[in-house]
C-alpha positions in Angstrom: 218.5 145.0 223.7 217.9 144.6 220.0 221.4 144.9 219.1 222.2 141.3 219.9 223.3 139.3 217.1 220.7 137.1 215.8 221.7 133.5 215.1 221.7 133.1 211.2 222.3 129.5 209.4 224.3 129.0 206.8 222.7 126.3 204.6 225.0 124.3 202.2 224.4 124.8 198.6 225.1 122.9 195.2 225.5 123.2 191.7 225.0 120.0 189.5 223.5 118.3 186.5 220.1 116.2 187.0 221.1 112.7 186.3 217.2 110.8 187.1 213.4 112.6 187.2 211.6 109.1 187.3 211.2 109.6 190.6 207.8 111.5 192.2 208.3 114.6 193.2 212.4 113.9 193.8 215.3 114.6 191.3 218.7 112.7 191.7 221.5 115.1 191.1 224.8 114.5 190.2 227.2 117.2 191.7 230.9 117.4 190.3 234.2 119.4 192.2 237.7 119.9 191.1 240.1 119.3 193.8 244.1 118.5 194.3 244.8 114.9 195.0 246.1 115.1 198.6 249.3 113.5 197.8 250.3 113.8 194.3 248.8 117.7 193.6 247.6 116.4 190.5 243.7 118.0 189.7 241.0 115.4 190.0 237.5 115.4 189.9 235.1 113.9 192.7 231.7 113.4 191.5 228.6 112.4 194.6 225.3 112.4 194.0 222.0 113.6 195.6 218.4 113.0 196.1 216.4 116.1 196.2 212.9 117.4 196.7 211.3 118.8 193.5 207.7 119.9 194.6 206.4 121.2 191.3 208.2 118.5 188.8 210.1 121.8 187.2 213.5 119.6 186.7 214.1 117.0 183.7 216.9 115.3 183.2 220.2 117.1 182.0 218.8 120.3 183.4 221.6 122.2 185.7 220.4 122.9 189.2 221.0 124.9 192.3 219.9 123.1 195.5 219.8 123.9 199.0 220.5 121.4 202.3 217.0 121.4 204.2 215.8 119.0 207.0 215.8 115.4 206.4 212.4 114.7 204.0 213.7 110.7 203.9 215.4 108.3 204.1 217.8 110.0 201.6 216.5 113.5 200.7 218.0 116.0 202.3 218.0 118.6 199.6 216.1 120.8 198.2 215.6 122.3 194.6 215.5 126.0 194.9 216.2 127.1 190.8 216.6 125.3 187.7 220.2 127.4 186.3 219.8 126.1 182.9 217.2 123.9 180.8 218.8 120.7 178.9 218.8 121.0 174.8 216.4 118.7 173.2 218.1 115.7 171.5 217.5 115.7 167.5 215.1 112.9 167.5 212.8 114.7 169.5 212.7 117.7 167.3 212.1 115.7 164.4 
């Protein structure tokens, strides 16, 4: 009985670049893929955007995210942040 396959989701996820984190508790994130244009072959890039959920505020802008596809949060969140990959450098100005 127990050696019935259990049904496993597979949730979507993203790599991308935090474009806005004005927002409470929500990160805009800007997600960019490589792909061959359908006719021509030639390599373009497609960039789309997303809202996410950020519960903790641990994403600033320019950071590089991973997020995850969850259940619809809003109108337009349906992602989640699960890691920040890598932190934004400080602009010069601010290290002055």
């Amino acid at each position: 009985m127990s050696d019935t396959p259990q049904k496993t989701s597979v949730l979507k996820e993203r790599v991308g670049e935090v474009v806005s984190a004005k927002m409470e508790k929500t990160i805009v994130v800007r997600v960019e893929r490589r792909m061959p244009h359908p006719k021509y072959k030639k390599i373009i890039r497609l960039q789309k955007k997303f809202y996410a959920h950020d519960e903790e505020k641990k994403a600033k802008e320019g950071d590089t995210v991973r997020i995850i596809e969850c259940r619809p949060l809003s109108r337009l969140k349906r992602w989640r942040l699960v890691e920040v990959v890598k932190q934004a450098e400080a602009p010069l100005e601010a290290a002055v």
